[in-house]
C-alpha positions in Angstrom: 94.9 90.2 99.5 92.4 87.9 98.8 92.1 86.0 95.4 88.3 87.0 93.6 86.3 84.2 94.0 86.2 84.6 90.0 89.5 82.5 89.6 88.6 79.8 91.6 89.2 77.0 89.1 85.9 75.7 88.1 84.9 72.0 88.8 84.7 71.3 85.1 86.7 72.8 82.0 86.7 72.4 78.2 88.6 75.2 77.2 91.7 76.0 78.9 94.3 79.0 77.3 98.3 78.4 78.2 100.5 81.7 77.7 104.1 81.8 76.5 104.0 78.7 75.3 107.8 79.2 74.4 108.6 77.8 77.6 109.3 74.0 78.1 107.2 73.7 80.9 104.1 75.3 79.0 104.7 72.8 76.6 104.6 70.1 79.5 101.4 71.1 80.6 99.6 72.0 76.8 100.4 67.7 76.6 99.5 67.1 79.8 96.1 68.9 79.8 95.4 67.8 76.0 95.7 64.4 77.2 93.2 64.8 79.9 90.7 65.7 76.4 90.9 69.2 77.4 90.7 71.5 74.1 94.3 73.4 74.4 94.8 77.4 72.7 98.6 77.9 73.3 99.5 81.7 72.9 102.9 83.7 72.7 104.6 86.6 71.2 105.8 84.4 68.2 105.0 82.0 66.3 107.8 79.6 66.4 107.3 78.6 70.3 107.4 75.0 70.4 104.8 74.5 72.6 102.4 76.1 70.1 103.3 73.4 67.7 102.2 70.5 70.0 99.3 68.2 68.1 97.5 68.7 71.7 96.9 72.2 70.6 93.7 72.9 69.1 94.8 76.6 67.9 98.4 78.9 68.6 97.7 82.2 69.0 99.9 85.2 69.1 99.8 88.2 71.4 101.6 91.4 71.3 104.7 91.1 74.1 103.1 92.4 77.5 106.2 94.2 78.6 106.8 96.4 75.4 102.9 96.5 74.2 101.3 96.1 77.6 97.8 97.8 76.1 98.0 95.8 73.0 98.8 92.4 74.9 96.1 93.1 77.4 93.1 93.9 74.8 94.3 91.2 72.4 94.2 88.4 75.2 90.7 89.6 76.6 89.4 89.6 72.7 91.3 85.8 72.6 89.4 84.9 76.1 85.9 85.9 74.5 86.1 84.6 71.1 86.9 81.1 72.0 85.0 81.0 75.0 87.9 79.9 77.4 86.8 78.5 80.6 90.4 78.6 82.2 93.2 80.4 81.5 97.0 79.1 82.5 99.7 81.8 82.7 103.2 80.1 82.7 105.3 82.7 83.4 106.2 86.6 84.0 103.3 87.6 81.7 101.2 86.5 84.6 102.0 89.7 86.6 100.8 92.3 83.8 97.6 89.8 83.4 97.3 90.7 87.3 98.0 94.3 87.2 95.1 94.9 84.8 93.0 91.5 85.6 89.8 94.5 86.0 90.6 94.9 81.9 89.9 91.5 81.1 86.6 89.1 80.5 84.8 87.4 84.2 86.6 83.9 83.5 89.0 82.7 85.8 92.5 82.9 85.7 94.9 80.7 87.5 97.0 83.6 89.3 97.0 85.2 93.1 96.4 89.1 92.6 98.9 91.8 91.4 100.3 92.3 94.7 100.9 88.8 96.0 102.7 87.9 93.0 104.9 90.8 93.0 105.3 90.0 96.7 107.2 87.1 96.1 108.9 87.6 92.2 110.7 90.6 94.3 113.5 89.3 95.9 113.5 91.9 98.9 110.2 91.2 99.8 110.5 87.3 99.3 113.4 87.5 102.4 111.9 89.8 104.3 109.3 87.7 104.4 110.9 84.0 104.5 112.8 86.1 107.9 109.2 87.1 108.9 108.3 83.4 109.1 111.4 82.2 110.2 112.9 81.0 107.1 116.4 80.8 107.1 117.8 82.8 104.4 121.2 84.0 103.0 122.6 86.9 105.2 121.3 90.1 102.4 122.4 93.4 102.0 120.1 95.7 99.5 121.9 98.3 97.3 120.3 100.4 95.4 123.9 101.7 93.1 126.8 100.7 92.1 129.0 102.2 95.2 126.4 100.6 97.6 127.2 97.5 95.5 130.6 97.5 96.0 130.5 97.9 99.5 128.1 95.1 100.2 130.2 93.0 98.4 133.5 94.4 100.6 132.0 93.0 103.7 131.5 89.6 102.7 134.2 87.3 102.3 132.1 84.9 99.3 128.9 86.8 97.9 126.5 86.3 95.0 124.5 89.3 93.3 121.2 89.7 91.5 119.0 92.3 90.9 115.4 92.4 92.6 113.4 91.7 89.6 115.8 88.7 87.3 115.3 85.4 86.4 117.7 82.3 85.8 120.9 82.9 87.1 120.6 85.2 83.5 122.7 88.4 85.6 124.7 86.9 88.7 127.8 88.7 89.9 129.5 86.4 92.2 133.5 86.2 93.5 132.8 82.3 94.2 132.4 79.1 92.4 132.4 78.5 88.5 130.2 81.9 88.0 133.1 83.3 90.0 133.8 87.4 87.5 131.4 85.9 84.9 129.8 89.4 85.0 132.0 92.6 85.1 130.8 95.0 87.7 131.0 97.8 84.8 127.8 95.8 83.8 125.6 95.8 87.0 123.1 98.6 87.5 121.1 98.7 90.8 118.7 101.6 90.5 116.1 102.3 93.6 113.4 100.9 91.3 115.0 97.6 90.5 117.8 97.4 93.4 120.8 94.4 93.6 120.9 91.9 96.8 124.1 91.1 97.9 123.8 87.6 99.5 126.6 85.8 101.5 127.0 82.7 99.5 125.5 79.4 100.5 127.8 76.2 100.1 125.4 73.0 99.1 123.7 71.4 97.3 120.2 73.0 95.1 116.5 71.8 95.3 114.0 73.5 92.9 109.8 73.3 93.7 107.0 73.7 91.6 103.7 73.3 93.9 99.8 74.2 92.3 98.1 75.9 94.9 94.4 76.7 95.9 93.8 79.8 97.8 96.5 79.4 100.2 96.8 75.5 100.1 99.0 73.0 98.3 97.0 70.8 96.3 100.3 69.4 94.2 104.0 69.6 94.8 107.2 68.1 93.1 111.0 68.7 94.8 113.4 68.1 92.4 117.4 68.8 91.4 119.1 69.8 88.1 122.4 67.3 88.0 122.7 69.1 84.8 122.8 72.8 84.1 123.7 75.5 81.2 125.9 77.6 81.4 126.1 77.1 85.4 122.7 78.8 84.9 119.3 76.8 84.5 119.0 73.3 84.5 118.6 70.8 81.3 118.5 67.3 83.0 116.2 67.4 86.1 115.1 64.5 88.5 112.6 64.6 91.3 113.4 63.9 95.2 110.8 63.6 98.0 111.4 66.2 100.9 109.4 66.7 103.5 111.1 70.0 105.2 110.7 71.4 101.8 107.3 70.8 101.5 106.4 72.1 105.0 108.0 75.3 104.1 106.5 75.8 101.0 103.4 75.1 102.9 103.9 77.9 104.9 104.8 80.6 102.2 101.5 79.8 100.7 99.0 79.8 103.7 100.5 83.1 104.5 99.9 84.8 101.5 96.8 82.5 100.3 98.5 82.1 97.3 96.8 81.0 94.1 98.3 79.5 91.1 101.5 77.8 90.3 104.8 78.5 93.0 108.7 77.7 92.7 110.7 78.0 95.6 114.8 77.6 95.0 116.5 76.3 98.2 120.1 75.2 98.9 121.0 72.8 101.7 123.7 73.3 103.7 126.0 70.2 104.6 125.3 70.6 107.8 121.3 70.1 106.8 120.3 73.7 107.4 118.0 74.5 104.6 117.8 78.0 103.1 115.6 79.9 101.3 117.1 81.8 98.0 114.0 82.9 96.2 110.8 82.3 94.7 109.1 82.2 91.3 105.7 82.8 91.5 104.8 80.7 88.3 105.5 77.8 86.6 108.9 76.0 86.3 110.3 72.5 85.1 108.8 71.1 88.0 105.6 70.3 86.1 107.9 67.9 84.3 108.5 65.7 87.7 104.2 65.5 88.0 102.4 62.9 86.3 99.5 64.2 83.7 96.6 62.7 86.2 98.3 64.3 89.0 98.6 67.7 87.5 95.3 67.6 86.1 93.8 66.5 89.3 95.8 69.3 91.5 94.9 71.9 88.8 91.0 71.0 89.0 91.2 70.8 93.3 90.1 67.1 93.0 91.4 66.1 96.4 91.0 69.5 98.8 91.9 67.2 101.7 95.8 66.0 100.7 98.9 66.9 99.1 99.6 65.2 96.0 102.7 64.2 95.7 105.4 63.9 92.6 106.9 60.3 93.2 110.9 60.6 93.4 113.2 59.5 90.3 111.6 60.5 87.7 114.6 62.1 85.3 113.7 64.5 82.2 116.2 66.0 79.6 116.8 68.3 77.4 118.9 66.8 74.4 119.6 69.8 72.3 120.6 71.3 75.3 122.9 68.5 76.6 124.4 68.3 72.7 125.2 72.2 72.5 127.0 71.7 75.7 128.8 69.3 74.6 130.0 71.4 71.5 131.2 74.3 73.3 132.8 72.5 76.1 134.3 69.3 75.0 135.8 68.2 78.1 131.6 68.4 79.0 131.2 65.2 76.1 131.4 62.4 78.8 129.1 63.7 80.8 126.8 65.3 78.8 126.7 61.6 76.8 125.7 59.5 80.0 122.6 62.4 80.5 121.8 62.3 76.7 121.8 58.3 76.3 120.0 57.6 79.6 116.2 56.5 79.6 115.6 60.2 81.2 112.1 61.6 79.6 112.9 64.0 76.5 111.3 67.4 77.1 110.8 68.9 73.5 110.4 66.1 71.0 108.0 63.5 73.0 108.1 60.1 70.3 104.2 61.5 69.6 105.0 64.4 69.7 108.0 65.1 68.0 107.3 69.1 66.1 108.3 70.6 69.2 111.7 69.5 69.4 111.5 70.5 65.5 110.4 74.7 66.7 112.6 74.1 69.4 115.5 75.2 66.9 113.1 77.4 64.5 112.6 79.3 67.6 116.2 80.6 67.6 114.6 83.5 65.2 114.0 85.0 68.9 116.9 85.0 70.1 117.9 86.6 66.7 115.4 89.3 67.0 116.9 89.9 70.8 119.9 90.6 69.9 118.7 92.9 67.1 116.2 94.9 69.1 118.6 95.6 71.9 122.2 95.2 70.5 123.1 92.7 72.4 126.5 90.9 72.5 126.2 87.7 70.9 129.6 86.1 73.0 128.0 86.6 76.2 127.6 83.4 78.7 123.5 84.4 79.1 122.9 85.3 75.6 121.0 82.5 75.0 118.7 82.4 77.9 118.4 86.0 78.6 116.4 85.9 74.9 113.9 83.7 76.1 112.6 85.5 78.3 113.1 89.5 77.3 109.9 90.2 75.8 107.6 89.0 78.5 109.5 89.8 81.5 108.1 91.8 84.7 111.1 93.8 86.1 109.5 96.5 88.0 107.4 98.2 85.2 104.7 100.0 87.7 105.3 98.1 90.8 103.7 100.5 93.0 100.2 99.0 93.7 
């Protein structure tokens, strides 16, 4: 489907909106953009999200959570768009599929995101391999199940497997027999429906590389290839550093020309010791990779400045998260060596910039979310996810009215 010539980014904007400015990598681009004079509105389902709180933001905003109050959330944000006159507005994660799915709802401006069924095409995981196999993409050997005894005997023919449902995010639900994830997650727990189905992957041995790319209408105008030395929880990464890889880029290349995707992409690969790359899925929004991309070079990409190359993220440049690294370093002591060489290294600190330090201060005010998680679900508090699973629960897409 083609993008509406309405969200072509325009050659000049003033006004730009960011949504769910909870996430680090909103925050990364609210500075980024701010620097670049741009008048910043940050908006989110609470008021604690740190990127809201960044002195580049000329007004935070809240919105009712588009998964629970999809109406709400969809009438507030077009009211948001025509009050302040945005020229631009930046989706930064799931929320960008329900701003697709009812796009006709909202004001004429344009919107940084491919239409509803390009991004679903992709945040699916079934369809992201069937497609990746459809352009000759090497991928994990997949079996689809769609309950719990198809789930068990996917898993029976595979010797080392990894699990996730179609529609999940950040390593928040994997059921795996291998590695340090290895009966994390009971079975008892997993709950493939025909709506929201588990893959059952063979697992991959190697080594992971994470994208972020800004794309125009099919075309890569920015990309950054990084890795995450440093994870939580075995889950999501809090220490990143960029690499330069060409194979990557050629296949991420590819995924967009052949659905003309517009807006930001993530692709997760793992490379094989042998060198085969593979293919494990793709976000279609933004990630930490912003982080690896200078401000000019975002801002540049973002605007289309330069329709006739790639701009590239330069390799080595090394970001971290220090909360992060010092709560891992709590709960796993034998972490503390480690951890200490990430967290006393010259890597770029994600939250609390030196001017800009009340992020870092709402990152830990903003754990009132994941107290109202646990509260509006009854969730248990122990478990290994917990944490991460709250970021995200109120402005997740997992499903709701797929058909389209």
């Amino acid at each position: 489907m083609t993008t509406p010539a309405t969200d072509t980014v325009p050659a000049t904007v003033n006004k730009v909106l960011v949504t769910s400015s909870r996430m680090p990598f909103a925050l990364d681009e609210i500075r980024k953009l701010g620097r670049q004079g741009l008048r910043v509105f940050a908006a989110d389902t609470f008021a604690e999200a740190p990127g809201s709180h960044s002195k580049y933001v000329a007004e935070s905003l809240l919105l009712p959570s588009p998964r629970y109050k999809t109406g709400e959330f969809i009438a507030e944000l077009g009211a948001i768009i025509a009050s302040r006159e945005i020229d631009l507005v930046l989706p930064t994660f799931e929320e960008a599929l329900y701003i697709a799915r009812y796009r006709h709802l909202l004001p004429n401006v344009p919107m940084f995101i491919s239409p509803f069924s390009t991004i679903l095409g992709l945040h699916d995981k079934r369809r992201f391999i069937a497609l990746c196999q459809q352009l000759s993409i090497a991928v994990p050997r997949t079996v689809v199940a769609s309950d719990r005894e198809q789930l068990v005997e996917a898993a029976s023919q595979m010797t080392s497997y990894f699990a996730r449902a179609a529609f999940s995010r950040g390593g928040v639900q994997l059921l795996t027999n291998t590695g340090p994830l290895a009966g994390a997650l009971p079975l008892e727990e997993c709950t493939p429906t025909a709506a929201n189905p588990w893959l059952v992957q063979e697992f991959v041995e190697g080594v992971d590389y994470c994208t972020l790319s800004v794309c125009h209408h099919g075309r890569v105008a920015a990309h950054s290839t990084y890795v995450h030395p440093k994870e939580i929880e075995h889950a999501g990464g809090i220490v990143f550093e960029s690499v330069v890889d060409d194979e990557i880029l050629a296949v991420t290349q590819r995924i967009a020309t052949h659905t003309a995707y517009h807006g930001q992409m993530a692709l997760d690969f793992r490379r094989r010791a042998d060198g085969m790359l593979v293919a494990l899925e793709c976000n279609p929004r933004a990630t930490n990779g912003v982080l690896m991309m200078s401000p000019q070079l975002f801002f540049d990409a973002l605007l289309d400045r330069y329709p006739d190359r790639v701009l590239v993220a330069e390799p080595g440049v090394r970001s971290k998260m220090s909360v992060a690294l010092i709560r891992d370093m709590l709960l796993h002591l034998e972490e503390i060596p480690r951890d200490l060489v990430f967290l006393l290294s010259n890597a770029r600190e994600v939250y609390a910039e030196p001017d800009d330090l009340l992020p870092g201060l709402y990152q830990l005010l903003s754990y009132k979310h994941v107290i109202d998680y646990r509260r509006d679900l009854a969730v248990d508090h122990n478990r290994r996810t917990d944490l991460m699973a709250a970021y995200f629960y109120d402005i997740c897409w997992d499903g709701e009215g797929a058909r389209c």
